[in-house]
Each structure stands twice: as C-alpha cells, then as structure tokens.
C-alpha positions as CSV (number, residue, x, y, z in Angstrom):
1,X,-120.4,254.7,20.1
2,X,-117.3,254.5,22.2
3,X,-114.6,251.8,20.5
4,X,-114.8,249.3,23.5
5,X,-118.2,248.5,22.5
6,X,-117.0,247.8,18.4
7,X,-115.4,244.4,20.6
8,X,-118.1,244.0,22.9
9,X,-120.4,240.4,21.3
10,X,-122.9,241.4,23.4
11,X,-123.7,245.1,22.5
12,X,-126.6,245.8,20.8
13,X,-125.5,247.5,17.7
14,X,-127.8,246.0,15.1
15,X,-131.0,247.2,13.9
16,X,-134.0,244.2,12.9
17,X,-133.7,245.2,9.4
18,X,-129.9,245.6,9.5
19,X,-129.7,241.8,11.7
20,X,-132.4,240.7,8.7
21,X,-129.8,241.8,5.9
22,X,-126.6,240.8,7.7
23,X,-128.5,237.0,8.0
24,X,-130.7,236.9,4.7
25,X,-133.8,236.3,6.5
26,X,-136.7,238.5,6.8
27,X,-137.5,240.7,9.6
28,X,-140.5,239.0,9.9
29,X,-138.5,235.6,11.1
30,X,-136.4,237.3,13.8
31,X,-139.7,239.0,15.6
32,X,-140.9,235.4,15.2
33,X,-138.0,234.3,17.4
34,X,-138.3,237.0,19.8
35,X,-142.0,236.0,20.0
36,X,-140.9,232.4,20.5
37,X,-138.4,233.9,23.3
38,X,-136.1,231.9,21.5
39,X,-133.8,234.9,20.9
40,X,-134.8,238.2,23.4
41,X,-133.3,241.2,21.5
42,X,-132.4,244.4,23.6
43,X,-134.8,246.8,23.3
44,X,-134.2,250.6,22.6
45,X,-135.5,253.2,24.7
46,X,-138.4,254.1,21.7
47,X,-139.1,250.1,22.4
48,X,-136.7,249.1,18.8
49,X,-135.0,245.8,19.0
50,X,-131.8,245.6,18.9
51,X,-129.3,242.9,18.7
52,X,-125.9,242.0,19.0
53,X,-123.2,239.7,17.8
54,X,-123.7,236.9,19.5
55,X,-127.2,236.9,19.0
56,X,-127.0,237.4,15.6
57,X,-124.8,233.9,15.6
58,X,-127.4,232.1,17.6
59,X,-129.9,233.1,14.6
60,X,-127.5,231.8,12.5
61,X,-127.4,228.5,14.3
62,X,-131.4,228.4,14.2
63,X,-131.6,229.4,11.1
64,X,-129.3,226.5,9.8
65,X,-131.7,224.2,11.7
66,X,-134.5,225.4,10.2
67,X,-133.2,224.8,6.9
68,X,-132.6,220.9,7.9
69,X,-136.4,220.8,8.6
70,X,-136.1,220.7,12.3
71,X,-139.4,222.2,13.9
72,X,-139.3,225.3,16.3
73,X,-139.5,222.8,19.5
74,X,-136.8,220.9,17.9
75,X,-134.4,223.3,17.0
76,X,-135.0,225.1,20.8
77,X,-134.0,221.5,22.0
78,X,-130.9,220.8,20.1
79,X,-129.6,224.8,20.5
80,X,-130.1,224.1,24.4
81,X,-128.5,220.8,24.1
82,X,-125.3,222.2,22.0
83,X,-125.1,224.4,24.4
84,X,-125.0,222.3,27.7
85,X,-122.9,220.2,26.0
86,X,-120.2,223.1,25.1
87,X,-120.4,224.4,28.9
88,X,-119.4,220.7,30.3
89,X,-116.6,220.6,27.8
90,X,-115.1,223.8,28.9
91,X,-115.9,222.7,32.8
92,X,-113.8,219.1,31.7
93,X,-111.0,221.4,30.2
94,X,-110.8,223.5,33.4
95,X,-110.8,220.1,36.0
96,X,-108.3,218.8,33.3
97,X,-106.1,221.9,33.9
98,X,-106.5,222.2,37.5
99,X,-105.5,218.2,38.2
100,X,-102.3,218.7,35.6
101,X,-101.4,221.7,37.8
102,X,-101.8,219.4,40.6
C-alpha cells in the first residue's frame, strides 16, 4: 500500500471482519447495511467488501442511532438530513466568506 493512501478517508483498507472489530458490531450488521444500501462498501476484485474511513464513521453514526431505538427508515432519514444540513452550513460559510471579501 503506497503511504498516500494511509491519509486517504476514502480508501478501502478495511476488511468486514476487521470494520466489525474496529466498530464492536458483528459482521452480520454491516452486510445488513450494505444490503439496505445504506452503506455500499468497495468491493475487491474476489468480490470482498471493503471499507474505508469514512465509511466506517458513517457506521458509527448509524450505529449510535440504532442504539437510541431509531428504526432503519428512521436512522436513513436523519443521516440524510445531518448531512444536508452540514453541506448548507459549509455553502453559508463560503457566501459568508465570499461577501466579507467583498
């Protein structure tokens, strides 16, 4: 693996069974999410998943949902919601800097 890719969040480095231990979940629940296409892992040329930093924090963020008791639809909602909401922030910060350059 060439060192770029060590910094690289969207490489994917992990294994199911080493994304499983990393999390504390069973492998069993992240095929469930790839099932749900709620996280699509890469998959290896032999047809492994494999996944990468930043997906491995969005099954964090599902997983933490989960253990409020929110339902798969739900949790799909308020992930796709968190994130809309984090993009229009960062669009506001942008306008904000462009009219202070102004």
């Amino acid at each position: 693996m060439a060192l770029d890719k060590l910094d690289d969040a969207d490489y994917p480095a992990y294994t199911t069974g080493q994304a499983a231990d990393l999390l504390g979940v069973q492998q069993a629940f992240l095929r469930s999410l790839d099932t749900a296409e709620l996280v699509r892992p890469h998959r290896s040329g032999g047809g492994h998943r494999r996944y990468s930093r930043r997906q491995l924090e969005l099954v964090a963020r599902i997983r933490a949902l989960f253990d409020e008791g929110h339902t798969l639809a739900a949790t799909a909602r308020i992930i796709g919601l968190e994130d809309e909401l984090a993009a229009a922030r960062d669009q506001i910060a942008d306008l904000r800097g462009q009219l202070g350059a102004l």
